[in-house]
C-alpha positions in Angstrom: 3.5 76.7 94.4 0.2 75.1 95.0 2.1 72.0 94.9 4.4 73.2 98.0 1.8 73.7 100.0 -0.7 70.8 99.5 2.8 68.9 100.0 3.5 71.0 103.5 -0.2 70.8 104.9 -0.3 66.7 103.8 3.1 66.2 105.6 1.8 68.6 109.4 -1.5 66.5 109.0 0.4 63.3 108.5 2.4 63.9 111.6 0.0 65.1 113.4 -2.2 62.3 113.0 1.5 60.4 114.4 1.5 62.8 117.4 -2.0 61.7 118.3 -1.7 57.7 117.4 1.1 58.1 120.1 -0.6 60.2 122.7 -3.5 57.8 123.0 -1.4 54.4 123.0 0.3 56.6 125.7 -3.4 57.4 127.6 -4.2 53.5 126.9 -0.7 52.4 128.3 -1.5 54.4 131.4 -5.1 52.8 132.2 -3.4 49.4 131.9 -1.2 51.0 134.6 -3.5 52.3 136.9 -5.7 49.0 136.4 -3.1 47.0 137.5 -2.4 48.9 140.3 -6.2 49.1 141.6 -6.8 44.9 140.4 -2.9 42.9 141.6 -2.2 40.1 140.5 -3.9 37.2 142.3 -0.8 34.9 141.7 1.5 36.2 144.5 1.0 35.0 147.7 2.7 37.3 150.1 1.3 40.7 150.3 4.3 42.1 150.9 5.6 40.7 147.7 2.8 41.5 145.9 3.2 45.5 146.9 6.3 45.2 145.9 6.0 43.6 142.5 3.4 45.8 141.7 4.8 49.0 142.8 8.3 47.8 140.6 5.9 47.3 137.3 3.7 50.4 137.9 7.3 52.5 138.2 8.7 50.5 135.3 5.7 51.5 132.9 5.7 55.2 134.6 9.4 55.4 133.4 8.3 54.0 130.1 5.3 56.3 129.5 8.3 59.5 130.2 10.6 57.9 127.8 7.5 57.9 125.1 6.7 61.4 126.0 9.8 62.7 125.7 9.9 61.1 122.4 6.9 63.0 121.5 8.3 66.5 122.3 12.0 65.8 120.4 9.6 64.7 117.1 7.2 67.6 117.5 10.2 69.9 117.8 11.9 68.7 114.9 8.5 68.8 112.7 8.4 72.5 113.8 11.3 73.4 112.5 10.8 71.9 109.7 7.4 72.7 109.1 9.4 76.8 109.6 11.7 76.1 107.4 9.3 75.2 104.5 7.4 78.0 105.4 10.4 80.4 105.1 11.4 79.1 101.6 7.4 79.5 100.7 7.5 82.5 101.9 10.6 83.7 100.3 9.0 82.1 96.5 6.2 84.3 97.4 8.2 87.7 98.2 10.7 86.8 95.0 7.2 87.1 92.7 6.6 90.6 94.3 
């Protein structure tokens, strides 16, 4: 039983600790972003060109940061339910010793 748990509360931290490596490549991805955006590129001659370059890469990266967010919830979702469903059947060990 002790054994269940340590197992269940090493397997939420080791995801968690996932969750967060994620988050802050996500914050760091972002920076590069907006650092990008406020510093362009001194190779591109035209100005216009140059907006438009960098208002392509900073939408480009914008739809990449959703796509890792959204990767983010779907694993945090499924890790809840799991994480439940070990509870339940720890739960239901416990009740069954009652």
């Amino acid at each position: 039983m002790e054994k269940d748990i340590t197992n269940l509360l090493d397997a939420e931290n080791a995801q968690i600790r996932r969750l967060q490596e994620i988050v802050r490549q996500t914050i760091e991805d972002e920076k590069l972003i907006v650092q990008n955006l406020l510093n362009p590129p001194k190779e591109i001659l035209k100005r216009g060109q140059n907006d438009y370059l960098i208002n392509l890469k900073a939408e480009l990266e914008i739809r990449a940061l959703h796509q890792k967010l959204d990767l983010l919830l779907q694993e945090q979702i499924k890790v809840l339910f799991e994480s439940q469903a070990k509870q339940i059947e720890l739960l239901k060990k416990i009740e069954s010793k009652l």
